[in-house]
C-alpha positions in Angstrom: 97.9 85.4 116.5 97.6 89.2 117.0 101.3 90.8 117.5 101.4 93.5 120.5 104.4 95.0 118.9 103.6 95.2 115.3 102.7 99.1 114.1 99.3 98.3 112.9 98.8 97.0 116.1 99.8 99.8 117.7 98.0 102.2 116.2 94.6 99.9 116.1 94.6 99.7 119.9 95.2 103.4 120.5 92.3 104.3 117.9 90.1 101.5 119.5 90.8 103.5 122.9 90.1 106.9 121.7 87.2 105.1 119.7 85.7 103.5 123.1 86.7 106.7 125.4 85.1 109.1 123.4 81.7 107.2 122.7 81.6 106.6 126.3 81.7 109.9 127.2 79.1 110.8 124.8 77.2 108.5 125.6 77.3 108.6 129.4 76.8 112.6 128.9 74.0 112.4 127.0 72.4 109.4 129.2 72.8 111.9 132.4 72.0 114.8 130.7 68.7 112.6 130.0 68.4 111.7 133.6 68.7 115.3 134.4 66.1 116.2 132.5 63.5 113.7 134.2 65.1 114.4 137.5 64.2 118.5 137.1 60.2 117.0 136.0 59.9 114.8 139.1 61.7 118.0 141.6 58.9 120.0 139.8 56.3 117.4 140.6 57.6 117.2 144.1 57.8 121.0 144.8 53.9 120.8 143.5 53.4 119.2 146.1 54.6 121.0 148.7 52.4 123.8 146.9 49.1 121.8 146.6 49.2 121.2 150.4 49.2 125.1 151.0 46.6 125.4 148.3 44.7 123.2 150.1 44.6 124.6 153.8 44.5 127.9 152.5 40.8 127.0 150.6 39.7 124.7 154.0 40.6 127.9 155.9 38.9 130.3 153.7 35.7 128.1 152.9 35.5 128.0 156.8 35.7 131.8 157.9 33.1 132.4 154.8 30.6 129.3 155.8 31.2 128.2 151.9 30.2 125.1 150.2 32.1 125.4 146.8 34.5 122.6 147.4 35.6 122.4 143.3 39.4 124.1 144.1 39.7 121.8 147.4 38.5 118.8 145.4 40.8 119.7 142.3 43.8 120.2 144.3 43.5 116.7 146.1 43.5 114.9 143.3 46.7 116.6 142.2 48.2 116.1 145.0 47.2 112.4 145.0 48.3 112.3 141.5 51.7 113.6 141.9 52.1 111.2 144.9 51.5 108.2 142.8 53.4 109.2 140.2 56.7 109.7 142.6 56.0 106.4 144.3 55.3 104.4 141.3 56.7 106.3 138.3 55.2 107.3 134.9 56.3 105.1 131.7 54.6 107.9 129.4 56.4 110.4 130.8 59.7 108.3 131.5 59.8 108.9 135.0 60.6 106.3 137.3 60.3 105.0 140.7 61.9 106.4 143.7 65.9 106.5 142.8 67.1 105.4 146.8 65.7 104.4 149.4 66.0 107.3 151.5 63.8 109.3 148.9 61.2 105.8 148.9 60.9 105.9 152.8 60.4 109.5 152.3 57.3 109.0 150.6 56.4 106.3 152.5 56.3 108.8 155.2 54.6 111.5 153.2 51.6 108.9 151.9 50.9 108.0 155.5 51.1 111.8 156.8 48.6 112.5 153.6 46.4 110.0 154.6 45.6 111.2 158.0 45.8 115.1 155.9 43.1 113.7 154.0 41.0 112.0 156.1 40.4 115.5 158.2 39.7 117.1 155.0 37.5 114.5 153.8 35.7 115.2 157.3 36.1 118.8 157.0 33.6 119.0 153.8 30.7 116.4 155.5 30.9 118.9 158.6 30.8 122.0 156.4 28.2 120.3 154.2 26.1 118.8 157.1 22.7 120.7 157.9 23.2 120.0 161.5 26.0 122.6 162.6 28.8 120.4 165.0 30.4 123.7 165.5 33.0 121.9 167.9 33.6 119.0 166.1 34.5 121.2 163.0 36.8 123.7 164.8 38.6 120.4 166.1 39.1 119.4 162.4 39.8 122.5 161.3 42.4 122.8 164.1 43.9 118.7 163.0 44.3 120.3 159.4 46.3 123.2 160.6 48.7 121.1 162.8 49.2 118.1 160.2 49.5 120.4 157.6 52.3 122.1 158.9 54.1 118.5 159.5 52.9 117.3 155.8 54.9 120.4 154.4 57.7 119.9 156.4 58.1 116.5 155.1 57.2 117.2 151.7 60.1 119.7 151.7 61.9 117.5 152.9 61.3 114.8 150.0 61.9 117.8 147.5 65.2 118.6 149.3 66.2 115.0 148.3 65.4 115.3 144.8 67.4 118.3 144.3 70.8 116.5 146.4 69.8 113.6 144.1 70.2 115.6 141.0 73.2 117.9 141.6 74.7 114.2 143.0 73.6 113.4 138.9 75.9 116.8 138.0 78.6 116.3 140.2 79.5 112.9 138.9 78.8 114.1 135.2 81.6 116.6 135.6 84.1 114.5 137.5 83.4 112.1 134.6 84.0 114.2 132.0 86.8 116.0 133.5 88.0 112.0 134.4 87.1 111.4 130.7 90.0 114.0 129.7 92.5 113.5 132.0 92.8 110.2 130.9 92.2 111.4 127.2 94.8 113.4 127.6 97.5 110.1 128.9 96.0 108.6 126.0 97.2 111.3 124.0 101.0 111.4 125.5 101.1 107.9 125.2 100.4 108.0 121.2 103.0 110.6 120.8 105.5 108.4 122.6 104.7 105.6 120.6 104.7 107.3 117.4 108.0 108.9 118.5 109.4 105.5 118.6 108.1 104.6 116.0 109.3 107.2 114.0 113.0 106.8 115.7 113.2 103.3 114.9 112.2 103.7 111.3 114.9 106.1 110.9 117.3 104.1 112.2 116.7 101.5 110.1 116.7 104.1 107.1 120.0 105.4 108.1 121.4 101.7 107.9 119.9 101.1 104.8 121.3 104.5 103.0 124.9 103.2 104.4 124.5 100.0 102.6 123.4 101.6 99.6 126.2 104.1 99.6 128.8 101.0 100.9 131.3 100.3 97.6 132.9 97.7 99.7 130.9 94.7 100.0 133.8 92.4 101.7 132.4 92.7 105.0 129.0 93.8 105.5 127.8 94.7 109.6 124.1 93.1 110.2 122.0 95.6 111.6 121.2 95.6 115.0 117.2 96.6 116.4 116.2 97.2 119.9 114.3 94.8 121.6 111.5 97.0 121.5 111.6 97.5 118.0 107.9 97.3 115.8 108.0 93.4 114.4 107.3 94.7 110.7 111.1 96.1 111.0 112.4 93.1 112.5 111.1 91.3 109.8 112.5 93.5 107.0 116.0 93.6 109.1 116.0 90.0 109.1 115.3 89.6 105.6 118.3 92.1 105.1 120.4 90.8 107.4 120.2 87.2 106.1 121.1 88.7 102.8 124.1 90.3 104.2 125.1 87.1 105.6 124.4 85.4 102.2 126.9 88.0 100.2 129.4 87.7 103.5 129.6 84.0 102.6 130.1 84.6 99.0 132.5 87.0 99.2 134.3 84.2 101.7 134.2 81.5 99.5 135.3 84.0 96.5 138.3 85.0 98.5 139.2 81.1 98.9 138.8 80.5 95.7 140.9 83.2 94.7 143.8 82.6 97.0 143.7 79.0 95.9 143.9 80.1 92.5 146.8 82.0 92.8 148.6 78.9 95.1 148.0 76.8 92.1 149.2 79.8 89.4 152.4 79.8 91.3 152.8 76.1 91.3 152.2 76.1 87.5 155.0 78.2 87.4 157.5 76.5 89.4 156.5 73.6 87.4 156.9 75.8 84.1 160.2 76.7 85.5 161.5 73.2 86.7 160.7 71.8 83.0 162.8 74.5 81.5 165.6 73.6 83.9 165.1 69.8 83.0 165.1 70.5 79.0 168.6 72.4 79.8 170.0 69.7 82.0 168.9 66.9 80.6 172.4 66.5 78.7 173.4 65.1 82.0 171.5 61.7 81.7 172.1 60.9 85.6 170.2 63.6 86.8 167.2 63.1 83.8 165.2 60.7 86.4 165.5 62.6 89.4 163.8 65.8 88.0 161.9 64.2 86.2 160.5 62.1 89.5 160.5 65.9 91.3 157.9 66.8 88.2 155.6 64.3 88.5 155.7 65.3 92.2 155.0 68.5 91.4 152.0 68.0 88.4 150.5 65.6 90.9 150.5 68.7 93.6 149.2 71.1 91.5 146.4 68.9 90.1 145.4 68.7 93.3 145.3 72.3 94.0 143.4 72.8 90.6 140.9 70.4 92.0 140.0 72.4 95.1 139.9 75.5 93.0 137.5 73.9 91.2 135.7 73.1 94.1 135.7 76.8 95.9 134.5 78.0 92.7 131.7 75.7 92.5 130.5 76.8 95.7 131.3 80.0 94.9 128.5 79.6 92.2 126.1 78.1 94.3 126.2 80.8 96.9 125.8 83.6 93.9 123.1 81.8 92.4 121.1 81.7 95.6 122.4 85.4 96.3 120.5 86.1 92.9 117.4 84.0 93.9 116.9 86.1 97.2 117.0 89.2 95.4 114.5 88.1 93.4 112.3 86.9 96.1 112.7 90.5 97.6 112.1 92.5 94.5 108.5 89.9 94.0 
């Protein structure tokens, strides 16, 4: 199970942020700045457009004030036109461009295609009339006149759709930069907040290096604090504090039992020598036979006592041993 408050953990999830921020900002960036790129191919395409349908009223009026035939420029620049128009409405794989972004811009060119239809049909009728042998002098004029009017309403319109292009794109900018300036505002957070931990870090490693120089420089082992962490301290130093800190407790007990011992030993020292002294006043009144089997009765008493108290010497030292032996094993656990 992954520990939130362990160091490694800690510094994994801030790297895997910075990782994943950074990536997606290069990645959006470059994706948009992709987008872009098309977007400036079809506003080029689109402002064709609105170009081609000056091109061609400009050659339907000229070839009619000049009684012309050649009908090559007309001819190339509707199929250009028509071009262009299929390529906004149904994209372009080869050139990466696809269909219309939202539907304001598609209903825009639904509008354009059915203006350009009618466009076309007058131009269409424009070249039979010009073409035709029998001069409709009216019937041309009239078309002529058609041209001219839905010209003026194809261009608006076409401007129009260009006009949304262009909004479309700088609404492509605008959200670039407020992503990247987004991007490093919170990069930035990201970047307080790894100082802060790192500060903590680093201030909760010290204190536990502080504690551990004390106990290194301690002489007096006969009562040894635990150290004490704050709750939000990394769980690789709880760990090491708890390994010390059972340690601690291990020599505390020792030294306990030692002290035991030792104050037992010295009970029993003193009762040898009241017992040392007692025999020395028997041997020196035992002239007096009537008082031989009283102290002699007060003796026993008194071996019996301090056999006893030997006994539970014995015992607080064989603990004693037990606790230093396992003392000895831990530090060899810690040193492996």
């Amino acid at each position: 199970m992954i520990k939130p408050n362990k160091i490694s953990t800690k510094i994994k999830l801030i790297g895997a942020l910075l990782i994943f921020l950074m990536a997606s900002v290069i990645v959006t960036t470059i994706y948009l700045n992709q987008q872009n790129i098309k977007d400036a191919l079809v506003i080029n395409i689109a402002g064709k457009q609105r170009m081609l349908t000056q091109k061609i009223a400009k050659n339907i009026f000229y070839t009619y004030y000049n009684s012309t035939q050649d009908f090559y420029e007309l001819n190339s620049a509707s199929d250009e036109f028509i071009n262009g128009l299929n390529t906004l409405k149904h994209g372009d794989h080869d050139k990466g461009i696809l269909v219309a972004p939202t539907n304001k811009i598609s209903n825009q060119l639904v509008e354009v295609s059915k203006l350009w239809e009618k466009f076309y049909e007058d131009v269409q009728n424009f070249k039979l009339l010009s073409s035709s042998d029998v001069k409709k002098t009216e019937e041309l004029e009239s078309t002529v006149a058609s041209i001219y009017k839905h010209n003026t309403i194809l261009l608006d319109n076409v401007d129009k759709l260009v006009t949304m292009y262009t909004n479309h794109s700088e609404d492509k900018t605008n959200f670039i930069k407020s992503f990247q300036y987004s991007s490093g505002a919170i990069l930035f957070l990201l970047f307080i907040y790894s100082l802060m931990q790192l500060k903590a870090i680093e201030s909760h490693v010290d204190s536990f290096m502080q504690y551990s120089k004390m106990l290194v420089d301690n002489e007096d082992i006969s009562n040894l604090t635990p150290i004490k962490l704050e709750a939000e301290s990394e769980s690789e130093i709880v760990e090491v504090s708890d390994t010390i800190n059972c340690f601690i407790n291990k020599i505390n007990s020792a030294v306990g039992y030692s002290n035991e011992a030792l104050l037992q030993s010295q009970k029993a020292s003193s009762k040898l020598e009241e017992l040392t002294d007692e025999f020395d006043t028997i041997l020196v009144e035992l002239k007096d036979k009537s008082l031989a089997s009283k102290h002699l009765n007060n003796s026993e008493d008194m071996v019996i006592e301090s056999t006893e108290e030997l006994i539970n010497s014995t015992k607080k030292l064989t603990n004693l041993k037990k606790e230093l032996d396992k003392l000895i094993k831990s530090c060899q656990e810690l040193k492996s």
